[in-house]
C-alpha positions in Angstrom: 34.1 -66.9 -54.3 34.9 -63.4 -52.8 37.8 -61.7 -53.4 39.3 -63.1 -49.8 38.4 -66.8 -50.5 40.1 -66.2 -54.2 43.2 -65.0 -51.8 43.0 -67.9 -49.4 42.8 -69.8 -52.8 45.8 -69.0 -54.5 48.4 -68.9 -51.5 47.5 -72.4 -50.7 48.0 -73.3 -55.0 51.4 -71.3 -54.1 52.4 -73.4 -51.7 51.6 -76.7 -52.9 53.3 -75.7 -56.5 56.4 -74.9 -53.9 56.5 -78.3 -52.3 56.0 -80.2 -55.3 58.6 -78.2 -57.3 61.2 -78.4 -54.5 60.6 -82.0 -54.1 61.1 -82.2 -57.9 63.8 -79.9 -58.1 65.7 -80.9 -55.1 65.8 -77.3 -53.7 67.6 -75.5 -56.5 66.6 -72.4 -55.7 68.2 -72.5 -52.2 71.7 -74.0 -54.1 71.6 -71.6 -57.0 71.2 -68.9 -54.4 73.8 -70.3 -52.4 76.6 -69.7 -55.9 74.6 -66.6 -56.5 73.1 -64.5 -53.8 71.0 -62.3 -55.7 69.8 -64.6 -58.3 66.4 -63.6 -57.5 66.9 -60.7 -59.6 67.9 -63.2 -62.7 64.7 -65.1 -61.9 62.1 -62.2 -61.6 63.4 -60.4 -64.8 62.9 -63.6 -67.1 59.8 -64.1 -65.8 58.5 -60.4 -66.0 60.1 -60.7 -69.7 57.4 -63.6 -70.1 54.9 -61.9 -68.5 55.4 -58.6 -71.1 55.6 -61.1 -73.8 52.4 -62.3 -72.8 50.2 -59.1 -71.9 51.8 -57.5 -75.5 50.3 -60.3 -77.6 53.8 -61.4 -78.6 54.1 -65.3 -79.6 54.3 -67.6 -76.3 57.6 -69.5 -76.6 56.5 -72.2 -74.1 53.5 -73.9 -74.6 50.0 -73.7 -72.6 51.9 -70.6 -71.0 49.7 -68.5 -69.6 49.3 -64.9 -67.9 48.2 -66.2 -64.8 50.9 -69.6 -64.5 53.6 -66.7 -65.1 52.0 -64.5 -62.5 51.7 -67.4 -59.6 55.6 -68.1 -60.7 56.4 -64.5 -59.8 54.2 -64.9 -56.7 56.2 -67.8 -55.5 59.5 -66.7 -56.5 59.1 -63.5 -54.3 58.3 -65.8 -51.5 60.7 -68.6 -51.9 63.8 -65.6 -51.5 61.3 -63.8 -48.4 62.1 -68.0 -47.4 65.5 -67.7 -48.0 66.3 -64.3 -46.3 64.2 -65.8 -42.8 66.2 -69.0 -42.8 69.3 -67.2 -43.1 68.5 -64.5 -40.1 67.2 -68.0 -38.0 70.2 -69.7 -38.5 72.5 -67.1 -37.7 
């Protein structure tokens, strides 16, 4: 695969971790915003603390965590508050 087809790739795995987690979840991300706006800052630091935990060679604390999961959970938690923001400026 080219580096555009690795692209298309990961946005749809994005997107389908999204739909299966918020089914699972029951849209918590959306509530816990709701209580507190900016927890998108709460989320990306933990998981850019994992990601440094992992890229230093420290001990995983969650098993079969991996560089790239933690990356894609970044990814997705970026878009799910780019989500947020556009279905707050639609709904007025």
């Amino acid at each position: 695969m080219d580096r555009i087809q690795i692209h298309e790739a990961k946005c749809n795995e994005l997107h389908t971790t999204y739909v299966i987690k918020n089914h699972d979840y029951g849209d918590s991300f959306a509530k816990t915003r709701a209580v507190v706006p900016n927890a998108i800052l709460v989320r990306l630091h933990d998981k850019l603390n994992r990601l440094t935990t992992l890229m230093t060679g420290e001990a995983a604390m969650v098993k079969d965590e991996s560089i790239d999961d933690t990356l894609l959970d970044l990814a997705n938690y970026a878009l799910m508050e780019l989500v947020e923001r556009e279905a707050e400026r639609s709904n007025g």
